[in-house]
C-alpha positions as a Markdown table, in Angstrom:
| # | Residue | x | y | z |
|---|---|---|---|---|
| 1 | Unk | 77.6 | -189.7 | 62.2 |
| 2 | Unk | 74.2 | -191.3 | 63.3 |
| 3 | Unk | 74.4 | -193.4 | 60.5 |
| 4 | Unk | 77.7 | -195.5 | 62.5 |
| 5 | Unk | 75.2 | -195.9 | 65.3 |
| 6 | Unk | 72.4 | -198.2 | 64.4 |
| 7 | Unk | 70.8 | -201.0 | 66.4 |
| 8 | Unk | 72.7 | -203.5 | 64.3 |
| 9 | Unk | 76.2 | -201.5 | 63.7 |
| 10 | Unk | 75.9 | -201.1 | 68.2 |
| 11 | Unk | 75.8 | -204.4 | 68.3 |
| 12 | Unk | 78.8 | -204.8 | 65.9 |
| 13 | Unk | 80.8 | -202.4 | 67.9 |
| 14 | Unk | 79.9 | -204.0 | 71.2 |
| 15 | Unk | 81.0 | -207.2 | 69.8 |
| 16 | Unk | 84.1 | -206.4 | 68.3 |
| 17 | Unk | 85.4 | -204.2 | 71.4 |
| 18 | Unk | 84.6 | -207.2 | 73.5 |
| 19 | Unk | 86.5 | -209.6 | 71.6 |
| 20 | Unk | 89.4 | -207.0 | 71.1 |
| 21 | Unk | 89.4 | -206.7 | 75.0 |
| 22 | Unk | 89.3 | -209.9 | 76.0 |
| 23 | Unk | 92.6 | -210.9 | 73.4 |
| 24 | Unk | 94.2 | -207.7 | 74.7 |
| 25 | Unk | 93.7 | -209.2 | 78.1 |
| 26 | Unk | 94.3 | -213.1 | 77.5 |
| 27 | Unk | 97.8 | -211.3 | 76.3 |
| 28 | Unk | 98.9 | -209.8 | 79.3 |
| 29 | Unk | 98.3 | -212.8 | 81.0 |
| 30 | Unk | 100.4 | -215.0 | 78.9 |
| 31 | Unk | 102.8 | -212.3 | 79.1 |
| 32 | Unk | 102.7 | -212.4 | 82.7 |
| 33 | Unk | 103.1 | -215.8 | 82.9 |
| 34 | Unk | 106.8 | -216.0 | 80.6 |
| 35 | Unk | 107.7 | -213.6 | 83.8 |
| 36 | Unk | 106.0 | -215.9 | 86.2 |
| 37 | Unk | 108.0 | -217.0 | 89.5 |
| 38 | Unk | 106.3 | -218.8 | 92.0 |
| 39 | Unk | 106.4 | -216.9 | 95.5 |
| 40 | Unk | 108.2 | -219.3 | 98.2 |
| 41 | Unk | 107.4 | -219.1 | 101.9 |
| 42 | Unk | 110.1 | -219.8 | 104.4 |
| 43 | Unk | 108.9 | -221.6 | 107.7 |
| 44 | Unk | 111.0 | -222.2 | 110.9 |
| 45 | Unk | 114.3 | -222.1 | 107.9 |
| 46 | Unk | 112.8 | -224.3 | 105.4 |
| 47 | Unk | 110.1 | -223.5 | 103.0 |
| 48 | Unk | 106.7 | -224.2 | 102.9 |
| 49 | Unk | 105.8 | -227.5 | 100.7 |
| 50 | Unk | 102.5 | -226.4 | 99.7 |
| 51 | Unk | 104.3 | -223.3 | 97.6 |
| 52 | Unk | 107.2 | -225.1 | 97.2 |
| 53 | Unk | 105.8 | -227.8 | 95.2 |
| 54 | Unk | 102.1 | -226.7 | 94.0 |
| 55 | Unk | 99.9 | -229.7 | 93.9 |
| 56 | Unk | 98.4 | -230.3 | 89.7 |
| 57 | Unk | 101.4 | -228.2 | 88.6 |
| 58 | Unk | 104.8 | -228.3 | 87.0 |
| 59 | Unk | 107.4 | -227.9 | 89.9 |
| 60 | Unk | 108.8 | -224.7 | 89.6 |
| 61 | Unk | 112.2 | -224.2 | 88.5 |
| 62 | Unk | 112.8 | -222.1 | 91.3 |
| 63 | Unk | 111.8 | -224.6 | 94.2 |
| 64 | Unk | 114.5 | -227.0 | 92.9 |
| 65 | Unk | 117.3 | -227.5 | 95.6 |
| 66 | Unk | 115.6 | -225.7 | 97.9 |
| 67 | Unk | 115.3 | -227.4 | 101.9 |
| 68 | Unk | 111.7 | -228.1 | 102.7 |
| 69 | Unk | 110.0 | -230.7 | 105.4 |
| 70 | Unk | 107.3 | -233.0 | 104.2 |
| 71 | Unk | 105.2 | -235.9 | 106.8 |
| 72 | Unk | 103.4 | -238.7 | 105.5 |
| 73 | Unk | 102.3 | -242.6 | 105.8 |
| 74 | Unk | 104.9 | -244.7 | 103.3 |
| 75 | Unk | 102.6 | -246.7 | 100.9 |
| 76 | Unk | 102.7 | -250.3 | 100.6 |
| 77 | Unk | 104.5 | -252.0 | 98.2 |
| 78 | Unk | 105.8 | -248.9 | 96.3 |
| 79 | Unk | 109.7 | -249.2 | 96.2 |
| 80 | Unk | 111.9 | -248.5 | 93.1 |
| 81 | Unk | 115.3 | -249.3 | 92.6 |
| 82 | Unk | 117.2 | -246.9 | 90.1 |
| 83 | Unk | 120.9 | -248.8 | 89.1 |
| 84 | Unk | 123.9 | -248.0 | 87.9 |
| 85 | Unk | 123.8 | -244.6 | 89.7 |
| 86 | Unk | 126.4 | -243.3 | 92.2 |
| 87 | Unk | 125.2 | -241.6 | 95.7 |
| 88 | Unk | 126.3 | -238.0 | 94.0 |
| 89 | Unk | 123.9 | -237.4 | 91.9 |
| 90 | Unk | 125.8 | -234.3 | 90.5 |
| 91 | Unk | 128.2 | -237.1 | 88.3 |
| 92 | Unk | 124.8 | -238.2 | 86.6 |
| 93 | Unk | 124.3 | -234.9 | 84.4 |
| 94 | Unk | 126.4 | -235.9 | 81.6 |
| 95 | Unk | 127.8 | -231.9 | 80.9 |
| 96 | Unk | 129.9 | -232.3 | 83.6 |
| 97 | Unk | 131.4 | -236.0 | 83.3 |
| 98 | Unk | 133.3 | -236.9 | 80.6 |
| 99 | Unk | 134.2 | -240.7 | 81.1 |
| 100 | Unk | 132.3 | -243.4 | 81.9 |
| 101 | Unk | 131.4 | -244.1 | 85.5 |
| 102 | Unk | 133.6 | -246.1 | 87.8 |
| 103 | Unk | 131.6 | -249.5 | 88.2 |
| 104 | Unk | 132.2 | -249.5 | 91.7 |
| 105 | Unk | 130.9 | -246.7 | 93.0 |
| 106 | Unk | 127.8 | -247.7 | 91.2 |
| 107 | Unk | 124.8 | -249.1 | 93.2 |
| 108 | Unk | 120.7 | -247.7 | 93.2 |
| 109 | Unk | 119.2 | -244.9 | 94.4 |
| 110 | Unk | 115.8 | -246.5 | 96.7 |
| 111 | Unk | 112.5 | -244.2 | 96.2 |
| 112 | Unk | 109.4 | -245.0 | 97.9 |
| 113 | Unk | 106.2 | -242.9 | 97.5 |
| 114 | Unk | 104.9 | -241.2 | 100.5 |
| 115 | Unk | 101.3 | -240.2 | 101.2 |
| 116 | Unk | 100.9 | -236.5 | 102.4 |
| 117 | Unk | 98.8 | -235.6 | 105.3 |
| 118 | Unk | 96.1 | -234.4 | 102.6 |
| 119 | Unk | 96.1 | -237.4 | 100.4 |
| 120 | Unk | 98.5 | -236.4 | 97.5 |
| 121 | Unk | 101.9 | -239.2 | 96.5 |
| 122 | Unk | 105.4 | -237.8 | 97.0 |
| 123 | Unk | 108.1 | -239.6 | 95.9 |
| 124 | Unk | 111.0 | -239.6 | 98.2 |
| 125 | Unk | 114.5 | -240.9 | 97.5 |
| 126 | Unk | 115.6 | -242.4 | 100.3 |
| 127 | Unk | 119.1 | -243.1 | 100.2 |
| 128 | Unk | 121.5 | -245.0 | 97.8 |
| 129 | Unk | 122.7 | -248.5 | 98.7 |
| 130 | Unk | 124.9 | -251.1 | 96.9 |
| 131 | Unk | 123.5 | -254.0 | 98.4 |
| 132 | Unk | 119.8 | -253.3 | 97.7 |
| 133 | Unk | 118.8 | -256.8 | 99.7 |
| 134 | Unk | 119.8 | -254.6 | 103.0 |
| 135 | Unk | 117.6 | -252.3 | 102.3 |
| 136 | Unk | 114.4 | -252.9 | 104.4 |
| 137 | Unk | 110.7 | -251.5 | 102.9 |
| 138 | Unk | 109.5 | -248.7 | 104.7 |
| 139 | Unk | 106.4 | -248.5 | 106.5 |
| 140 | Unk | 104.5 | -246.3 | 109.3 |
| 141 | Unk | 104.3 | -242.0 | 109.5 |
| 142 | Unk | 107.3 | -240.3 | 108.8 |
| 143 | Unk | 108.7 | -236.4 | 109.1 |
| 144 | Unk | 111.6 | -235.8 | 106.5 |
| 145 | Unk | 113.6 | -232.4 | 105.8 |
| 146 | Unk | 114.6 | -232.7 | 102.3 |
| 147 | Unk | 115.1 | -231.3 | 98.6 |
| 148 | Unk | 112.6 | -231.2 | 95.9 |
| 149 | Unk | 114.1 | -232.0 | 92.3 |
| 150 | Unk | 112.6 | -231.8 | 89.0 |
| 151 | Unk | 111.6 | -234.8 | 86.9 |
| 152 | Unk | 114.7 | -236.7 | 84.9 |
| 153 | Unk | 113.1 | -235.8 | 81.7 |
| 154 | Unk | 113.0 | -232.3 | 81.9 |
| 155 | Unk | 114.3 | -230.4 | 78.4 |
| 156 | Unk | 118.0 | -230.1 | 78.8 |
| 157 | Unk | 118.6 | -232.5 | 81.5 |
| 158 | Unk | 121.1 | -235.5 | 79.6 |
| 159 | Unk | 122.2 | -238.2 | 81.9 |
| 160 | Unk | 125.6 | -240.4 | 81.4 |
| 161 | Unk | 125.4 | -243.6 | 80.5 |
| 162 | Unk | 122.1 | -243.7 | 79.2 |
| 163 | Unk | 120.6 | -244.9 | 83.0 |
| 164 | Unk | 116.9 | -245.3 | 83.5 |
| 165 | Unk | 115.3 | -242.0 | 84.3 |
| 166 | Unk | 113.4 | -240.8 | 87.0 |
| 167 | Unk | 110.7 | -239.6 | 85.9 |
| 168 | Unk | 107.1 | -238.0 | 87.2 |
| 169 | Unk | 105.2 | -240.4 | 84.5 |
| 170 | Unk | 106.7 | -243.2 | 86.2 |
| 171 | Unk | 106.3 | -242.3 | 89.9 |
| 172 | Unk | 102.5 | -241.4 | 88.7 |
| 173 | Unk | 102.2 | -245.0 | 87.7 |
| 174 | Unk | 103.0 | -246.9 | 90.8 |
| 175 | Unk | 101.2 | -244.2 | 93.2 |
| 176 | Unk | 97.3 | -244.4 | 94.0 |
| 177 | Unk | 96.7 | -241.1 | 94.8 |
| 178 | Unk | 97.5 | -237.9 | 92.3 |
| 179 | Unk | 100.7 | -237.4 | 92.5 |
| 180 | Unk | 103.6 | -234.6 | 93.0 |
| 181 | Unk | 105.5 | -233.6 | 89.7 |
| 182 | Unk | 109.4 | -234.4 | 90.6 |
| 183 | Unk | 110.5 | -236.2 | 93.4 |
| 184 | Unk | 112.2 | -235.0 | 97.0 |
| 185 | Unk | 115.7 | -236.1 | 98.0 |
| 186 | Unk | 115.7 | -236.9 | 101.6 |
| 187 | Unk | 117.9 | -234.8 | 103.9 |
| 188 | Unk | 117.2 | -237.0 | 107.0 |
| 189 | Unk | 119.4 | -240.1 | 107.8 |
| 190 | Unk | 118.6 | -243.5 | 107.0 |
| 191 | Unk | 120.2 | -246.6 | 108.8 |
| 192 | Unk | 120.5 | -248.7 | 106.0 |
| 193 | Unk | 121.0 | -246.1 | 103.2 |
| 194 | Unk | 123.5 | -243.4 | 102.5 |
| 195 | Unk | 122.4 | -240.5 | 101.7 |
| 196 | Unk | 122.1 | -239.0 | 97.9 |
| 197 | Unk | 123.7 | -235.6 | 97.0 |
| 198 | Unk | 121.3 | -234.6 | 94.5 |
| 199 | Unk | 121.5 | -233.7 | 90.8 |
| 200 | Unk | 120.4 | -229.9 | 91.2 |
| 201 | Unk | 121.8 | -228.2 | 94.5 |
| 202 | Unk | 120.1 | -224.9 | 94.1 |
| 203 | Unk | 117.0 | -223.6 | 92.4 |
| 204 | Unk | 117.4 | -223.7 | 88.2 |
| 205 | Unk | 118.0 | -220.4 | 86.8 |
| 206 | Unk | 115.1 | -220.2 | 83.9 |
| 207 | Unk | 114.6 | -216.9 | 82.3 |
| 208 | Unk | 111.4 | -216.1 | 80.4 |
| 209 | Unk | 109.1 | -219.0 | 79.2 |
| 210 | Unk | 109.5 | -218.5 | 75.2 |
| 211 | Unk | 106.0 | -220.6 | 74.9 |
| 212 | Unk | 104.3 | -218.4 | 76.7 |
| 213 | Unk | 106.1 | -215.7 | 74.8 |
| 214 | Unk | 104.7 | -217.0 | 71.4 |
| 215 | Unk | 101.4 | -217.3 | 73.1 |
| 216 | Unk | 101.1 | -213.4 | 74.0 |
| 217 | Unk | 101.9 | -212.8 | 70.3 |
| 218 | Unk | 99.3 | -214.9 | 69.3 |
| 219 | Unk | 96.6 | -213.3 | 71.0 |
| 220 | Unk | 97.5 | -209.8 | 70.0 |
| 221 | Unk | 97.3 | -211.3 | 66.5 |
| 222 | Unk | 94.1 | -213.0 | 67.2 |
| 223 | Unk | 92.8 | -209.2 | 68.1 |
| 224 | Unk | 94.2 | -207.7 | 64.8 |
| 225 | Unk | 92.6 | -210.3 | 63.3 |
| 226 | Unk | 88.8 | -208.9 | 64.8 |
| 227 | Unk | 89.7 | -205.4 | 64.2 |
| 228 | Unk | 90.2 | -206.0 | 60.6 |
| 229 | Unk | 86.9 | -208.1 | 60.5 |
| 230 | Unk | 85.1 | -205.4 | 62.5 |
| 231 | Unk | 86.1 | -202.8 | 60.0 |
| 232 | Unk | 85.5 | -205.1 | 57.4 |
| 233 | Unk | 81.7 | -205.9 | 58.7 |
| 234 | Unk | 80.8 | -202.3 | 59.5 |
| 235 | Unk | 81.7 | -201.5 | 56.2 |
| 236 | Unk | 79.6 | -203.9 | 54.5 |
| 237 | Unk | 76.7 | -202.9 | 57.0 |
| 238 | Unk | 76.7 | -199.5 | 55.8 |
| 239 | Unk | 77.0 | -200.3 | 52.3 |
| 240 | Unk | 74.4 | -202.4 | 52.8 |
| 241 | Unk | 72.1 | -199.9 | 54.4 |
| 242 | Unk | 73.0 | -197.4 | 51.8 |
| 243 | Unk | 71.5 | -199.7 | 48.9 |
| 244 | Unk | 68.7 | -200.0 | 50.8 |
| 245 | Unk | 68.0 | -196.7 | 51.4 |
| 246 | Unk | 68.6 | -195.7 | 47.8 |
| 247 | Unk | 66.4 | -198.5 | 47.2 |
| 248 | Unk | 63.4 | -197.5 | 49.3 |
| 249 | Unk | 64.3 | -193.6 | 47.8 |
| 250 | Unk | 64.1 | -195.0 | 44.3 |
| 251 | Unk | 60.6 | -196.9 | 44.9 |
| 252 | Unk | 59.3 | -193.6 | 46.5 |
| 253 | Unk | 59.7 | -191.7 | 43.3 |
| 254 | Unk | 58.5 | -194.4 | 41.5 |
| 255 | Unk | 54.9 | -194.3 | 43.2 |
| 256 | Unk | 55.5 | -190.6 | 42.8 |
């Protein structure tokens, strides 16, 4: 028995439970994460933006559609015109239209990015307009009630007609502070635009996340992988200190 508890099979052990542990551990987590739902925190009826929409993360599936209230400056010189897009955004996903648009209900959907109170860019779609010249550039501070919606290039999302997307990438690009993933449809009326009925209405049913999946089975492979090696190596350190023990008996009687 004492001979499976030497200074160098101790540290072994220590080693290998460690490792073991901390794979066991990483996989939970991972497995935690395929079940993960963000937890959304209704203010005054609307939810709260900061959970809504967590800043240097993906925008949950389950914040999309759902009302919210954001206030911010309007930065300079940041307008984008998306074309050939009707003011219901809902005849964009190409699952549910099955001709082509009708040209003249087309016009463009006008985003701007809007600077948060603590620094961060949010694109907001204003409105849609057919006669983008009447559409002034906004400018000053600015409270909007609106609906967060996930970027145009999300896996599964296919829009008619080919259109230009809207994608986080590109509202990243013409920002100059980090930026939101997604962009917010604006609730709140606007002179000169009409306002968009978004592409998602309510928060996207997602069940678990299959990378994350693949990931917890990696790590509990990962830890079969150090048991066998920690069998493997205490194994060999025995044999090892066998030989040398028959070696140091063998010299004995030798001298003897």
């Amino acid at each position: 028995m004492f001979r499976y508890l030497s200074k160098r099979l101790l540290a072994i052990h220590f080693t290998a439970i460690l490792a073991i542990g901390i794979c066991i551990w990483l996989s939970a987590w991972q497995w935690n994460r395929a079940h993960y739902v963000a937890p959304i925190t209704k203010v005054s009826g609307v939810s709260d933006f900061n959970q809504l929409s967590p800043l240097r993360d993906y925008l949950p599936p389950t914040s999309v559609g759902v009302p919210t209230k954001v206030k911010g400056t309007w930065q300079e010189n940041s307008r984008i015109e998306f074309t050939q897009r009707p003011a219901d955004g809902t005849k964009l996903i190409k699952s549910t239209q099955s001709m082509e648009l009708n040209q003249e209900l087309l016009g463009a959907w006008v985003l701007d990015v809007l600077i948060l109170q603590d620094g961060s860019s949010l694109a907001v779609v204003s409105g849609w307009t057919q006669k983008s010249i009447t559409a002034p550039a906004f400018s000053g501070t600015v409270e909007l009630n609106g609906v967060m919606q996930p970027s145009e290039d999300v896996p599964g999302l296919k829009l008619v007609n080919n259109i230009e997307q809207l994608t986080t990438n590109l509202i990243v690009e013409n920002s100059r502070t980090i930026a939101h993933d997604g962009y917010l449809v604006s609730t709140s009326k606007s002179d000169s635009l009409t306002l968009v009925s978004p592409i998602f209405t309510e928060p996207v049913v997602k069940g678990l996340n299959w990378q994350n999946v693949a990931y917890t089975f990696n790590w509990l492979f990962f830890a079969g992988i150090v048991a066998m090696m920690w069998v493997r190596v205490a194994r060999d350190e025995l044999e090892f200190a066998q030989i040398a023990k028959s070696n140091a008996d063998l010299g004995h009687d030798n001298e003897s």
